[in-house]
N, C-alpha and C positions, 0 to 999 in steps of 0.2 A: 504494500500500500504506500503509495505516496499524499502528503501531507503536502498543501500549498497555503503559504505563507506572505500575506499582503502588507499592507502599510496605510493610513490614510488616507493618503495622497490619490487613493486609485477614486477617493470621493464616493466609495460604495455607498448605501445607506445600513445603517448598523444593524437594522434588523435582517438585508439580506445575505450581510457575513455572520450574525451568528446562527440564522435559520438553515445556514449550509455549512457550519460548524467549520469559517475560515479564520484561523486568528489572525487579528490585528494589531498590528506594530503603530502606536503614538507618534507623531511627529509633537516636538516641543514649540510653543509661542513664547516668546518673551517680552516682558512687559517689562523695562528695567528691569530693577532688581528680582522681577516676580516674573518663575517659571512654570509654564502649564502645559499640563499632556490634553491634546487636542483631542481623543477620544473620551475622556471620562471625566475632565476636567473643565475644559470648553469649547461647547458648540460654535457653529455658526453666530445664532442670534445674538450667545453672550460678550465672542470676541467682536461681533460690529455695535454693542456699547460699550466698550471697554475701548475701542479702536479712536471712535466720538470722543472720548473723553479723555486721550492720553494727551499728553503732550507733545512727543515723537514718534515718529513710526516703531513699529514692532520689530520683534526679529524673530527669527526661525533658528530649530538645530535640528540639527539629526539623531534618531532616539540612541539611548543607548546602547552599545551591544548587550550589556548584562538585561534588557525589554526580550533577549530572545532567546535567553537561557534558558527559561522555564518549559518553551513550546520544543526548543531541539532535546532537552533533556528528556520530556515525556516522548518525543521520537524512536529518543536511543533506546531506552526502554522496552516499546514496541517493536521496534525492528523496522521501522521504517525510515523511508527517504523523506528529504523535504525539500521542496523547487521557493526560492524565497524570488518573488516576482517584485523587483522596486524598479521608482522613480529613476530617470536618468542619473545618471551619474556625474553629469554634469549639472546642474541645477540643485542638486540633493545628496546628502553625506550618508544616506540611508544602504549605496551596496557598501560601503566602503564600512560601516556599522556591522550588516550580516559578513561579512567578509569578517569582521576582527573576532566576530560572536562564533562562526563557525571552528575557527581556531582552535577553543577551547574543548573540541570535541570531537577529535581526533578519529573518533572509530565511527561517526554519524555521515550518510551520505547526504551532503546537504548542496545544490549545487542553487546558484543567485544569478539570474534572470537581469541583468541590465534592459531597461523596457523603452529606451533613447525619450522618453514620452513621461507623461504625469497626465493627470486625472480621471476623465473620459476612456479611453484608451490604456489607459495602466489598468483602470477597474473591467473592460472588454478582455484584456487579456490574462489576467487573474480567474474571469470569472468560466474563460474559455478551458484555462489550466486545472482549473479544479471539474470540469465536467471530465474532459480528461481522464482526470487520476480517478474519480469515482469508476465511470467506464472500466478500471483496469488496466489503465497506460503507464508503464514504468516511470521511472525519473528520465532514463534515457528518449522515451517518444517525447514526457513532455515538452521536455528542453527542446528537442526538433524540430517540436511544431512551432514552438514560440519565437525560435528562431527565424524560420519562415513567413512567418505574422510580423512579426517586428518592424522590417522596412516597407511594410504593405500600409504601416498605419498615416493619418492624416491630422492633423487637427490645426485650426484656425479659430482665433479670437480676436475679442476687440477691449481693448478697455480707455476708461475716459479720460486716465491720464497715465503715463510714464515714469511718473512718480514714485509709483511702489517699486518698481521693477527696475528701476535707475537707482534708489536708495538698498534697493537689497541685493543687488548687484549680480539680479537674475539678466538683464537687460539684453547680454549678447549681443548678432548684428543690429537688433532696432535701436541702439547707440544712436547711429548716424539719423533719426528722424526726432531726434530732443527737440532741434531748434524749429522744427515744424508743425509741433501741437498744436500751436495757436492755430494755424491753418489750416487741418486735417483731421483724419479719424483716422489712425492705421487697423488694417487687418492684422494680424502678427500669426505667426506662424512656428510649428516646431521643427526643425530642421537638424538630422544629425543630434538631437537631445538637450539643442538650446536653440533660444529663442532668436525669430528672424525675422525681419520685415518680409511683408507677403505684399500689401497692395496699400492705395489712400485714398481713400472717397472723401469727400468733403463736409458729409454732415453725417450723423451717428444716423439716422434715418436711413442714406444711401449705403451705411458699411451696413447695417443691419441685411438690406434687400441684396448686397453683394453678397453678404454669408451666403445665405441660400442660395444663391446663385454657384456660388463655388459648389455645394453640397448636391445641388443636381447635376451638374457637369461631372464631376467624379466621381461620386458616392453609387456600390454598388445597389442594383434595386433589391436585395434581396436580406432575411436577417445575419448571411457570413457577413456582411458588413460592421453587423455592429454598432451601429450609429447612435448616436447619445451628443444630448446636448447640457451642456450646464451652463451654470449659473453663478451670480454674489448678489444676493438682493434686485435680481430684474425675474423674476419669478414667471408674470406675467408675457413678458418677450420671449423670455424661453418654452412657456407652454404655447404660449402663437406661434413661434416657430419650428417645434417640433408637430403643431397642428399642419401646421401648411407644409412642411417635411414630406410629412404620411403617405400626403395627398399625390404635391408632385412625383414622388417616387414611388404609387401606387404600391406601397407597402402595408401587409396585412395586419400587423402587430403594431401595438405602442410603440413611439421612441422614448426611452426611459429618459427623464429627465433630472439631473443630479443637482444639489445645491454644493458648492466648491469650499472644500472643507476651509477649517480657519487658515492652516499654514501654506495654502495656494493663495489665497484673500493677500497675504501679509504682503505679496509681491503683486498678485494683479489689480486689487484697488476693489473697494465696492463696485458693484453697478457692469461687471466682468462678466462678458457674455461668450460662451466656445462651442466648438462641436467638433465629436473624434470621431472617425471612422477605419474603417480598412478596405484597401483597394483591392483586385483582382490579381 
C-alpha cells in the first residue's frame, strides 16, 4: 500500500482530505513575532482579518520536517510506501522539508513529488495520486504517472496588485511588469515552478473575460483535465466562472471551486482569482 502525502498548499478542502484519509502537512503564516499553522490554527477568513489589521505584510515558512515524522513513522510500521506530492520547489521550502524529514528514516520508502505548481493543480495531482494508490499502484506507477502529468499542467491568474508577490519575493519573471500596474491587469502564469508574466489586459473586467478565454482555447473538454478554479475573497467571480466554464467546455460535472489557503493569500493578495488545468 502506498500512502500519499499532501500539504496545504494543494488548497484541498479539509473535509475532502480527511474523508479520503490524506494527511496534511501545515504551511506556517507569520504575523511578526506570532507563528500559525494554516490548517488548524488559521483559516482563510481569520488570516484576511488578521491581514486588515497588521501593520506589515505576513510571511510564510515551510513546515517542519519533525510535521512529518508522525505520518512516515506510522508508514514504517505498516510497511508501506509514501509519495509526498508538494508545492514547487521553487516558491516553497516544503520538498526540501520532506526531503530533511525522510532522512531520519532510513529503512521507509518514501519518494517526494516536486509538482513545479501550487494550488489548483498541486491539489488535481494529489488527488489523482491517491486514487492511484487506492486502485493498487505501487510507489513506482505512482511516481510515473505524476511525472507525466506534471508538464501537462496549466495555471493562470490575476491578482490586483504585485505587492504581495514583490514583498514575499515569490514575484519571478513578472518582476519586469512592477512599473506597469498602474496601467494594466496582468495574467500571470506558472512557468517551470515560478511565477511568469503571461498577458495584460487593461481593466480586471477584460483579464477576467481573457481567463476564460485562455481556458477554452487549451483546457481539455473532458474530466482528465482537471480543471479547478480558485479563489481569495472573489467567491462570487469564481462561481460565475466556473458556471460559464461548464458550459463552454460542454463538461458534464462541476468544476470544483477552491478558496486559496492563507499561505498562497500571503503572496497573491486578496481578491486573487486562478485556474489549473492539465493539457493533453
Amino acid at each position: 500500500m502506498t500512502i500519499v502525502v499532501a500539504d496545504t498548499t494543494a488548497g484541498l478542502p479539509r473535509e475532502t482530505t480527511t474523508r479520503l484519509g490524506i494527511p496534511l502537512i501545515p504551511q506556517i503564516v507569520v504575523f511578526g513575532e506570532d507563528s500559525y499553522r494554516d490548517d488548524t490554527e488559521l483559516d482563510t477568513a481569520t488570516f484576511m482579518k488578521k491581514l486588515r489589521a497588521a501593520s506589515g505584510l505576513p510571511q510564510t515558512a515551510a513546515p517542519s520536517p519533525a510535521l512529518y515524522a508522525p505520518i512516515f513513522e506510522q508508514a514504517l510500521k505498516r510497511g508501506e510506501s509514501v509519495v509526498v506530492v508538494a508545492p514547487s520547489a521553487k516558491v516553497s521550502g516544503t520538498v526540501r522539508a520532506a526531503t530533511v524529514a525522510a532522512q531520519d528514516f532510513p529503512g521507509l520508502d518514501v519518494r517526494i513529488v516536486d509538482s513545479l505548481s501550487i494550488a489548483g493543480n498541486l491539489g488535481g495531482l494529489v488527488l489523482a495520486a491517491d486514487g492511484w494508490a487506492k486502485e493498487g499502484a505501487d510507489a513506482d506507477a505512482i511516481v510515473q504517472r505524476l511525472e507525466e502529468l506534471v508538464p501537462r499542467g496549466r495555471t493562470y491568474f490575476l491578482v490586483d496588485t504585485l505587492e504581495y508577490l514583490q514583498k514575499g519575493g515569490r514575484i519571478g519573471g513578472a518582476r519586469a511588469l512592477l512599473g506597469e500596474m498602474l496601467q494594466v491587469k496582468p495574467i500571470l502564469t506558472i512557468r517551470a515552478g515560478q511565477v511568469e508574466p503571461f498577458e495584460q489586459q487593461r481593466t480586471k473586467k477584460r483579464a477576467l473575460a481573457r481567463l476564460a478565454a485562455i481556458v477554452v482555447e487549451q483546457c481539455p473538454r473532458s474530466a482528465d483535465a482537471r480543471l479547478s478554479v480558485m479563489h481569495a475573497e472573489a467567491s462570487e467571480d469564481a462561481e460565475a466562472l466556473a458556471y460559464d466554464l461548464r458550459f463552454a467546455l460542454d463538461l458534464r460535472m462541476d468544476i470544483p471551486v477552491y478558496e486559496l489557503p492563507p499561505a498562497i493569500v500571503v503572496h497573491a493578495g486578496p481578491r486573487a482569482m486562478a485556474v489549473g488545468f492539465f493539457v493533453e
